[in-house]
C-alpha positions as CSV (number, residue, x, y, z in Angstrom):
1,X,10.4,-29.9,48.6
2,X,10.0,-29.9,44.7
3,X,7.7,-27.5,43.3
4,X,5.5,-27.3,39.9
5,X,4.8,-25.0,37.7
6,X,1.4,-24.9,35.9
7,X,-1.2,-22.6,34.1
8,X,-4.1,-22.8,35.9
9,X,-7.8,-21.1,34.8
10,X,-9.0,-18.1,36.8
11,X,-11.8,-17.1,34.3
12,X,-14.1,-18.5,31.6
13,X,-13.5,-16.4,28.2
14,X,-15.8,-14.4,27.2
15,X,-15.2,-13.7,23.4
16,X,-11.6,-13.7,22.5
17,X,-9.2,-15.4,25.1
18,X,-7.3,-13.2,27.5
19,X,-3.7,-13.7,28.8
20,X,-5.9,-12.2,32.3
21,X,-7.7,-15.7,32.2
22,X,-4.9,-17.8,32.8
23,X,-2.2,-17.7,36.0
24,X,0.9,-18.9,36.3
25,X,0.7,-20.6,40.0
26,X,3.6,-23.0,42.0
27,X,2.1,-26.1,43.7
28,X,4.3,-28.8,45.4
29,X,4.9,-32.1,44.0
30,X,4.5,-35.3,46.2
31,X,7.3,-37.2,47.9
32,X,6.0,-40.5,47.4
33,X,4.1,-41.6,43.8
34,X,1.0,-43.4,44.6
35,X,0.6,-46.6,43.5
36,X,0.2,-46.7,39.5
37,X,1.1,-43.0,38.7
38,X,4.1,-42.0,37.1
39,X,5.7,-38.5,37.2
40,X,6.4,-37.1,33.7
41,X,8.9,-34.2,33.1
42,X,7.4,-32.3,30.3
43,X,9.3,-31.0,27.5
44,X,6.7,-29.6,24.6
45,X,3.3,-28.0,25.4
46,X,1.2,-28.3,22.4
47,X,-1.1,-25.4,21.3
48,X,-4.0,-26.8,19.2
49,X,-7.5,-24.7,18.4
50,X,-9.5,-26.8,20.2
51,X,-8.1,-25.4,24.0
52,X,-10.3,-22.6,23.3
53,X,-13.5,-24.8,23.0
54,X,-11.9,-26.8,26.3
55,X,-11.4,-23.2,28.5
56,X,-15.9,-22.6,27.8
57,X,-17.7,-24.4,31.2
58,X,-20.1,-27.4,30.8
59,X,-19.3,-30.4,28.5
60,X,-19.4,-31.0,25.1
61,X,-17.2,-34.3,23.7
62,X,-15.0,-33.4,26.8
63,X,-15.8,-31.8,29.7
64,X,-14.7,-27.8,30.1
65,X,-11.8,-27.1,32.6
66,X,-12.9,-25.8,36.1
67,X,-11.9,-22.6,37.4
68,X,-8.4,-23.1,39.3
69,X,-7.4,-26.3,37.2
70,X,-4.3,-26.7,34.8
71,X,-5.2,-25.7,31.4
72,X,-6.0,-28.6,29.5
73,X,-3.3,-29.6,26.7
74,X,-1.4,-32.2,24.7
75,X,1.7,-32.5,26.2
76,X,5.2,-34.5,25.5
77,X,8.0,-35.3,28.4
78,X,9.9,-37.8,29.4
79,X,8.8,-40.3,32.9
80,X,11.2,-39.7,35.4
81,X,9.3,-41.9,38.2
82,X,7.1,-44.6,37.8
83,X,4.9,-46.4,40.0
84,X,3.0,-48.1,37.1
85,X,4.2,-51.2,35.6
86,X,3.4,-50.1,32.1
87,X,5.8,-47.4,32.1
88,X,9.2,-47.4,32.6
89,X,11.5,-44.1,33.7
90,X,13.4,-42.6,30.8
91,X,10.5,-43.6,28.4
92,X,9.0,-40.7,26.4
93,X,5.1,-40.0,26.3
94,X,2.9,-37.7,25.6
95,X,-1.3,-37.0,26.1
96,X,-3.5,-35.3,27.7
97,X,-0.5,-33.9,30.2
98,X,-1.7,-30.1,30.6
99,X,-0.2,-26.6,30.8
100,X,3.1,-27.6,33.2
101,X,6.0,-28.1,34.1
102,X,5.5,-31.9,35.7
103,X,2.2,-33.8,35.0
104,X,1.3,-36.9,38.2
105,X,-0.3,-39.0,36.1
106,X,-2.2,-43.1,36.2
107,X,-0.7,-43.6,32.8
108,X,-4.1,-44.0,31.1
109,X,-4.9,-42.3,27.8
110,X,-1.0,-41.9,27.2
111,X,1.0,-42.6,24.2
112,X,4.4,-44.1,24.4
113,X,6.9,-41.8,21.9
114,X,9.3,-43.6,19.6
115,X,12.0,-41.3,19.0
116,X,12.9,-43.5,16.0
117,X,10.7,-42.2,14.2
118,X,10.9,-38.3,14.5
119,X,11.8,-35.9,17.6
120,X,9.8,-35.7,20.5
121,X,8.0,-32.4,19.1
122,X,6.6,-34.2,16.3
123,X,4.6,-36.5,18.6
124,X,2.7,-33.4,19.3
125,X,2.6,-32.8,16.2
126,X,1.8,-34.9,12.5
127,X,3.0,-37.8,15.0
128,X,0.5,-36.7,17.6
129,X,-3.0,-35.7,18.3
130,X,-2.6,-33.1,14.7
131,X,-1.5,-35.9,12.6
132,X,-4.3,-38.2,14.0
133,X,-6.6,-35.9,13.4
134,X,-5.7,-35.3,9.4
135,X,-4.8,-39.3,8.8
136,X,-8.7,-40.1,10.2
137,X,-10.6,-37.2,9.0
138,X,-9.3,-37.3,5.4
139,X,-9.1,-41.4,5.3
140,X,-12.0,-42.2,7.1
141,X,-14.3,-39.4,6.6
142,X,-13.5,-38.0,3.5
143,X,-12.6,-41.1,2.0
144,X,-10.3,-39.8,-0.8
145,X,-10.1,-41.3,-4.5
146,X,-7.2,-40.7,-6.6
147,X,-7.9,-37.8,-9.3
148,X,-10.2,-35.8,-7.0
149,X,-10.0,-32.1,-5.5
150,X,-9.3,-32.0,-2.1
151,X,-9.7,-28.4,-0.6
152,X,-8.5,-27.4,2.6
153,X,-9.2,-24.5,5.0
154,X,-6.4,-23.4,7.7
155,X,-4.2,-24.9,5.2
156,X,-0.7,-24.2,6.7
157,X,-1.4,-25.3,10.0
158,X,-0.4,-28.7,11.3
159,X,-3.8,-30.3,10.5
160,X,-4.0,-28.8,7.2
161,X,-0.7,-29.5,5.8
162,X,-0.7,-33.2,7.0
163,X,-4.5,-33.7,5.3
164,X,-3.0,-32.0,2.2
165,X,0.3,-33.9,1.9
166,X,-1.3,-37.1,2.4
167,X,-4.2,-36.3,-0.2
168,X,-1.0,-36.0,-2.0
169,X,0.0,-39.4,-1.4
170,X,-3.7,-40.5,-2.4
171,X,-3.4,-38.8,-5.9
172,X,-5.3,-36.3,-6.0
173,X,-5.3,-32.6,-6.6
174,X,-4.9,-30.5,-3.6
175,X,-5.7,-26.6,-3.1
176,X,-5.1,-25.2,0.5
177,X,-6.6,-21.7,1.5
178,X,-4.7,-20.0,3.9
179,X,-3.6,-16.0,5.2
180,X,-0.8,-14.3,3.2
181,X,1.0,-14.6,0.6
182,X,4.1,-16.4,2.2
183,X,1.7,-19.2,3.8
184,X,0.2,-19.9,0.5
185,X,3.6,-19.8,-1.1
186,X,4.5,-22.0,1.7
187,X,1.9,-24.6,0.5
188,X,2.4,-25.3,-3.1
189,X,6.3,-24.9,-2.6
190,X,7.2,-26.8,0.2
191,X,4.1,-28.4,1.1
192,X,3.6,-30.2,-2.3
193,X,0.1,-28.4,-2.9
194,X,-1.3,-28.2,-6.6
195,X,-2.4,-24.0,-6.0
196,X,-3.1,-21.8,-2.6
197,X,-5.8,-19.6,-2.0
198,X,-4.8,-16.1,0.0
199,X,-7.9,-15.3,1.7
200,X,-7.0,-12.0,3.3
201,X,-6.3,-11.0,-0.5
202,X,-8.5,-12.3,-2.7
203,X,-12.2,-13.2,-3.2
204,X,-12.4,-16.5,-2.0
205,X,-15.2,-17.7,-4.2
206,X,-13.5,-16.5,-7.2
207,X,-10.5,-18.2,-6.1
208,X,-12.2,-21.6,-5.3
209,X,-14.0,-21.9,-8.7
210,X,-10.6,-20.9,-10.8
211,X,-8.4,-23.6,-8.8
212,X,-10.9,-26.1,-8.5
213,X,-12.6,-26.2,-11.9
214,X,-13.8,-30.1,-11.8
215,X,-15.8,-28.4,-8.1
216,X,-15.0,-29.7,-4.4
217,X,-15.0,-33.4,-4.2
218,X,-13.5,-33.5,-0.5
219,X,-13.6,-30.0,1.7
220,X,-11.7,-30.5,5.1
221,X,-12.8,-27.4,7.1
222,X,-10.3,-25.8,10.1
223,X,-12.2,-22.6,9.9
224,X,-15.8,-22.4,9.4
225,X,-18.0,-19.2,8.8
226,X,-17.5,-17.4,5.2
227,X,-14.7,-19.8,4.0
228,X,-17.1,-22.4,4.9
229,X,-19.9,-21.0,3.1
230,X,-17.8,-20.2,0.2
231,X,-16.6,-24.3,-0.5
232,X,-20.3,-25.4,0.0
233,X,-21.1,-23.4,-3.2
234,X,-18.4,-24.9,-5.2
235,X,-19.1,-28.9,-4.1
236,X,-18.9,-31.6,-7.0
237,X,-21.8,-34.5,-7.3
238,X,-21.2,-36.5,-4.1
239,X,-18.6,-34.1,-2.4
240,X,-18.0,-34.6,1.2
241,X,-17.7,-32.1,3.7
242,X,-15.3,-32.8,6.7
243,X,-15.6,-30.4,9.9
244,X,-12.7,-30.7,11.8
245,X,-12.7,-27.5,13.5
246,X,-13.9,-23.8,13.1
247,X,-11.6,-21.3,14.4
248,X,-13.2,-18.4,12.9
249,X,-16.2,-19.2,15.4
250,X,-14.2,-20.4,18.7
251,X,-13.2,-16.5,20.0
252,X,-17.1,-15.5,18.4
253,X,-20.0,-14.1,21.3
254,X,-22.2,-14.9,18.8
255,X,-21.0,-18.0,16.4
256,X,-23.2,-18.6,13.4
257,X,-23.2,-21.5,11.0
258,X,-23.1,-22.1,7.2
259,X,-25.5,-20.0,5.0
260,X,-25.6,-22.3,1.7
261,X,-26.3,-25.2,3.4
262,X,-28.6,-26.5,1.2
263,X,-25.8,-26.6,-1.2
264,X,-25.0,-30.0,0.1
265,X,-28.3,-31.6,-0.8
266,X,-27.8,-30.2,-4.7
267,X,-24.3,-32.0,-4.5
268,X,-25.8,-35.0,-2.9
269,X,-23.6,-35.3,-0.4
270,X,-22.2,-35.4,3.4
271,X,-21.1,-33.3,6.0
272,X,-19.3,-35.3,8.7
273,X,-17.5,-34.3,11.4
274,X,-13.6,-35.8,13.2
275,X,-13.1,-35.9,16.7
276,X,-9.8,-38.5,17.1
277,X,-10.3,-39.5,20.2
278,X,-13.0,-42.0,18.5
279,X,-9.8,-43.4,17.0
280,X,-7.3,-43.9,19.8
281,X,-6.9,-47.6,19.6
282,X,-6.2,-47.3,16.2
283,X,-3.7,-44.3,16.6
284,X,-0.7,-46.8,15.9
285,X,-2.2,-47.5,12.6
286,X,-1.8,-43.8,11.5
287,X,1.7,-43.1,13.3
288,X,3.1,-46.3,11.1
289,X,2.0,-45.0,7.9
290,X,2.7,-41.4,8.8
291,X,6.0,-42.3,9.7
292,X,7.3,-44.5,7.0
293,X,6.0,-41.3,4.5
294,X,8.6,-39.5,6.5
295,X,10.8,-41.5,6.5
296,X,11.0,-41.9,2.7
297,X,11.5,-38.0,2.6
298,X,7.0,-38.1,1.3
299,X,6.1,-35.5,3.7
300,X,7.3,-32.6,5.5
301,X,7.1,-30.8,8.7
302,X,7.0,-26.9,10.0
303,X,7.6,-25.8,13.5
304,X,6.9,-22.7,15.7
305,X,8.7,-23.1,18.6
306,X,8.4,-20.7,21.4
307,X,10.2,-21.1,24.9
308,X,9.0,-20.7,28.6
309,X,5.9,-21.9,30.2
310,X,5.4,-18.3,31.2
311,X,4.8,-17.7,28.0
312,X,1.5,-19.9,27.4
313,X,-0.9,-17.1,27.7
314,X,0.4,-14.7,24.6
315,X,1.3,-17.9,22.4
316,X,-1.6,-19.4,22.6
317,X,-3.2,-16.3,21.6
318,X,-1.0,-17.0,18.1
319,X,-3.2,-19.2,17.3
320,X,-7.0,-17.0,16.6
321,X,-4.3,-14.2,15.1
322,X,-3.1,-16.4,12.4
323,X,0.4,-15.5,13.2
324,X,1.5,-19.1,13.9
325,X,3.7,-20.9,10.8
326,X,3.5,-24.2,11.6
327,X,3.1,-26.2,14.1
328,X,2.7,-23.9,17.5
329,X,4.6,-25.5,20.3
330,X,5.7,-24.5,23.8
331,X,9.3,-25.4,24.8
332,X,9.7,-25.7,28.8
């Protein structure tokens, strides 16, 4: 009988997430496919901020996983059965696939891959759910106009790097803050960013008000807490503040949010916030543009690539350390 690997949830974090809250458990797979499913072969596990917020019980945009369920993830494989008529085997896909080795699945939600336009691990990536996320946030929420600031938080992640180089594209001047000095070197040399901001080394306000001396027009937040508070004092007339995610807060017993709130009133402007899956059936839209940027040699991509499904609990934990460089990605 075929087997499956998968991470399944034994406990709700409390605080910072535990390699103790996840398991590593072998279930069989079916014989037969039912009627509509296909059976993917996953390749790439996708480690994104936004597990953490999926691992807490209760809903909020998505419901929590349930104790003894996969661990909720992006995923990428290839079908190697198919019951559904929509799918064919040897096609490549990736979604909402979780935490293992083979995903049974009715196909909905799913994303076809087109390998013609990058590897499979860049569908998880600033072809994927990351990519999505920075195309729709900065374009639709932020709006950019060429010749304005864009600042960034959690600048050399995937999210960050793709808002950045395609604020790039939309001329205008971008500044990313991120942790260290070879991230932030990392950004303005190979990432195409106007100045970085080292914010384990220097004092953040200081930094924003020398880099960005017009003041904020677009701030795309990752991080939240002081960085957050830090932007909202520096905003131009009209700015617009984009919440896309708060790491700083996800691992925190007791979150808080931004202090100089009221900064945004002074600046008349708008916080907003980006959850892509309001944009799926326009996913296609951003994955064309995206790639054709690539393709001209516009935009760039960084990796982290660690190995073994075993391995999910301590490299997910890269993520709320900082010590991801890239894109974090699970090979199986």
């Amino acid at each position: 009988m075929r087997s499956n690997s998968q991470i399944v949830l034994v406990s709700h974090p409390q605080g910072m997430v535990k390699k103790s809250d996840m398991t590593l458990q072998t279930t069989p797979l079916p014989h037969h496919l039912p009627e509509g499913h296909i059976l993917v072969e996953i390749a790439y596990i996708s480690l994104d901020p936004a597990i953490r917020g999926w691992l807490n019980p209760g809903t909020t945009y998505i419901k929590g996983v349930q104790i003894g369920e996969v661990v909720r993830t992006f995923s990428a494989g290839k079908v190697i059965e198919s019951q559904n008529p929509n799918y064919q085997t040897g096609e490549y896909v990736w979604g909402l696939l979780g935490a293992q080795q083979y995903a049974l699945h009715d196909g909905q939600g799913l994303v076809k891959a087109d390998l013609s336009k990058g590897p499979l691990s860049w569908h998880l990536g600033i072809l994927g759910m990351p990519g999505m996320t920075a195309y729709f946030g900065l374009l639709e929420k932020g709006q950019p106009k060429a010749g304005e600031t864009v600042l960034i938080s959690g600048a050399a992640g995937i999210v960050g790097t793709t808002v950045g180089q395609i604020a790039k594209r939309k001329g205008c001047r971008v500044v990313g803050i991120a942790g260290g000095a070879a991230k932030c070197q990392f950004l303005t040399e190979q990432m195409g960013f106007d100045a970085a901001i080292d914010y384990k080394n220097e004092d953040v306000l200081a930094a924003i008000q020398r880099t960005c001396p017009n003041k904020v027009d677009i701030f795309y937040d990752n991080v939240g807490g002081d960085i957050l508070d830090a932007a909202l004092a520096h905003l131009a007339l009209g700015a617009r503040v984009v919440l896309c995610g708060s790491i700083s807060q996800y691992n925190s017993t007791d979150p808080r949010g931004p202090k100089n709130y009221m900064k945004i009133v002074t600046a008349r402007g708008y916080i907003t916030g980006i959850i892509v899956f309001d944009y799926i059936n326009r996913y296609a839209e951003g994955m064309a543009d995206i790639g054709q940027w690539l393709a001209a040699g516009q935009m760039a991509v960084q990796e982290d690539i660690d190995e073994g499904l075993e391995n999910f609990p301590s490299t997910l934990l890269k993520l709320y350390t900082g010590e991801n460089f890239g894109k974090l990605l699970l090979k199986i």
